[in-house]
N, C-alpha and C positions, 0 to 999 in steps of 0.2 A: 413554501419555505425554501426548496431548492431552488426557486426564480430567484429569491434574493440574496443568496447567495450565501444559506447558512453553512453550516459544516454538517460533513457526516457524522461525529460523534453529538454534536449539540443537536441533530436531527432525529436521532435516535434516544437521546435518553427523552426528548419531549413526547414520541411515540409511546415510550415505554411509559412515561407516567400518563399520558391520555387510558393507555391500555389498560392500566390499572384504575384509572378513573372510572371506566365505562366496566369493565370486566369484575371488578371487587365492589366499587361503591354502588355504581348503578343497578349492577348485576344484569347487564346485556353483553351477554358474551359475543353475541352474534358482531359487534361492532367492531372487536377483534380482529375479526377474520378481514377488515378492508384496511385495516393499517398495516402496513408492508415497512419494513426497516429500508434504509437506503444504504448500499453497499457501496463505496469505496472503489472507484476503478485503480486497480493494479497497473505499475508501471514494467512494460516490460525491460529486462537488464540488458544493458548495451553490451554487447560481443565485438571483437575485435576479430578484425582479420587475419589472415594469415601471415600476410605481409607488414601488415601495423605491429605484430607480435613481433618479427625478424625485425625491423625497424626500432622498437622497443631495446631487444636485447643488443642488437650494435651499440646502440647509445649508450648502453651503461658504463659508468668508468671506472678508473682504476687500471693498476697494471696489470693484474693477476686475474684468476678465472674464479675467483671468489665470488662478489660479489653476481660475477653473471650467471653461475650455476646455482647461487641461490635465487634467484628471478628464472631460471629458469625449469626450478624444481616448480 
């Protein structure tokens, strides 16, 4: 299922009811233990530089120091 490109969640609830097929109906627990859920790789969050942040706060407009100290809190 992950070659053709199902999804994590539609890959999991089909796990979970096999699970239950083989684990309540059949009553082979044992078959349980080789179905493994498939986990979702996490994206890591993009951080900005130190430089891209002072580049950031330049750009912001206005006359006043309003709105840059609020971007900057």
């Amino acid at each position: 299922m992950t070659q053709d490109g199902v999804s994590a969640s539609s890959f999991n609830v089909r796990i979970i009811s096999l699970r239950f097929l083989f684990g309540i109906t059949c009553g082979r627990d044992e078959m349980k233990r080789l179905m493994q859920f498939y986990r979702k790789p996490r994206k890591r969050p993009i951080v900005l530089s130190v430089e891209e942040v002072a580049d950031l706060l330049v750009a912001v407009p206005g006359p006043g120091l309003q709105y840059r100290a609020a971007l900057g809190i």
